[in-house]
C-alpha positions, 0 to 999 in steps of 0.5 A: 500500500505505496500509495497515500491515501482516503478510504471511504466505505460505501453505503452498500455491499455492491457499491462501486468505488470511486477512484479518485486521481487529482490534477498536477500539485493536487493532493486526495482531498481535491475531488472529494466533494465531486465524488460527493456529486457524482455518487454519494453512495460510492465507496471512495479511494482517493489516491495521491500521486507518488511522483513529485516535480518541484513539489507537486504530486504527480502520478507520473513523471513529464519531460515537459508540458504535454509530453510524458516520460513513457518509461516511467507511465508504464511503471506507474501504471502497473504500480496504481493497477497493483495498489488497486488489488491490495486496497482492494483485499484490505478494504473488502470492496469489488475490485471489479466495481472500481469507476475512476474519476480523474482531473488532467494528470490523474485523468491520464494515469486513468486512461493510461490503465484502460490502455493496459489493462483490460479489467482495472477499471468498471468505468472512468471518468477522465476530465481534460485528459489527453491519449496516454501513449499512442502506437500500442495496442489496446486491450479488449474493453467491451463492456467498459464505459468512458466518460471525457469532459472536455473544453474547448479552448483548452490549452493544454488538451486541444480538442484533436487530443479528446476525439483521438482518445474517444476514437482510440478507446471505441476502437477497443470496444469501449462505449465513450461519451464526450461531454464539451465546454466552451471553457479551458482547461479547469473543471467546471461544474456543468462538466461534473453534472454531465458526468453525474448524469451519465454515471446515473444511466449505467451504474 
C-alpha cells in the first residue's frame, strides 16, 4: 500500500468505488466533494500521486508540458493497477466495481490503465485528459464505459487530443461519451453534472 491515501466505505455491499486521481500539485482531498456529486453512495479511494516535480504530486513523471516520460507511465501504471488489488483485499470492496474519476494528470494515469489493462477499471471518468501513449495496442474493453469532459479552448488538451482518445478507446470496444465546454482547461461544474448524469444511466 505505496500509495497515500482516503478510504471511504460505501453505503452498500455492491457499491462501486470511486477512484479518485487529482490534477498536477493536487493532493486526495481535491475531488472529494465531486465524488460527493457524482455518487454519494460510492465507496471512495482517493489516491495521491507518488511522483513529485518541484513539489507537486504527480502520478507520473513529464519531460515537459504535454509530453510524458513513457518509461516511467508504464511503471506507474502497473504500480496504481497493483495498489488497486491490495486496497482492494484490505478494504473488502469489488475490485471489479472500481469507476475512476480523474482531473488532467490523474485523468491520464486513468486512461493510461484502460490502455493496459483490460479489467482495472468498471468505468472512468477522465476530465481534460489527453491519449496516454499512442502506437500500442489496446486491450479488449467491451463492456467498459468512458466518460471525457472536455473544453474547448483548452490549452493544454486541444480538442484533436479528446476525439483521438474517444476514437482510440471505441476502437477497443469501449462505449465513450464526450461531454464539451466552451471553457479551458479547469473543471467546471456543468462538466461534473454531465458526468453525474451519465454515471446515473449505467451504474
Amino acid at each position: 500500500m505505496d500509495h497515500k491515501h482516503i478510504f471511504k466505505k460505501g453505503q452498500k455491499e455492491e457499491s462501486n468505488v470511486l477512484l479518485l486521481l487529482h490534477g498536477t500539485g493536487g493532493t486526495e482531498q481535491d475531488l472529494l466533494p465531486i465524488a460527493e456529486m457524482i455518487d454519494p453512495d460510492a465507496a471512495v479511494l482517493s489516491v495521491r500521486g507518488n511522483v513529485s516535480e518541484n513539489g507537486m504530486p504527480r502520478f507520473f513523471k513529464r519531460l515537459r508540458e504535454g509530453v510524458f516520460d513513457e518509461e516511467d507511465l508504464v511503471k506507474r501504471t502497473t504500480d496504481l493497477n497493483t495498489f488497486l488489488d491490495a486496497a482492494s483485499e484490505e478494504y473488502g470492496f469489488r475490485r471489479d466495481r472500481v469507476v475512476a474519476v480523474g482531473y488532467s494528470n490523474g485523468a491520464n494515469i486513468a486512461g493510461s490503465l484502460l490502455f493496459h489493462y483490460s479489467d482495472s477499471l468498471h468505468a472512468a471518468v477522465l476530465f481534460h485528459p489527453m491519449v496516454p501513449r499512442r502506437g500500442i495496442s489496446l486491450p479488449e474493453l467491451k463492456g467498459r464505459n468512458v466518460f471525457i469532459g472536455a473544453g474547448k479552448n483548452d490549452p493544454i488538451c486541444p480538442a484533436s487530443e479528446t476525439e483521438d482518445l474517444a476514437g482510440l478507446l471505441k476502437t477497443s470496444g469501449a462505449s465513450v461519451s464526450i461531454h464539451w465546454e466552451n471553457m479551458g482547461h479547469q473543471l467546471t461544474e456543468g462538466e461534473v453534472m454531465a458526468a453525474k448524469k451519465w454515471y446515473e444511466n449505467f451504474k
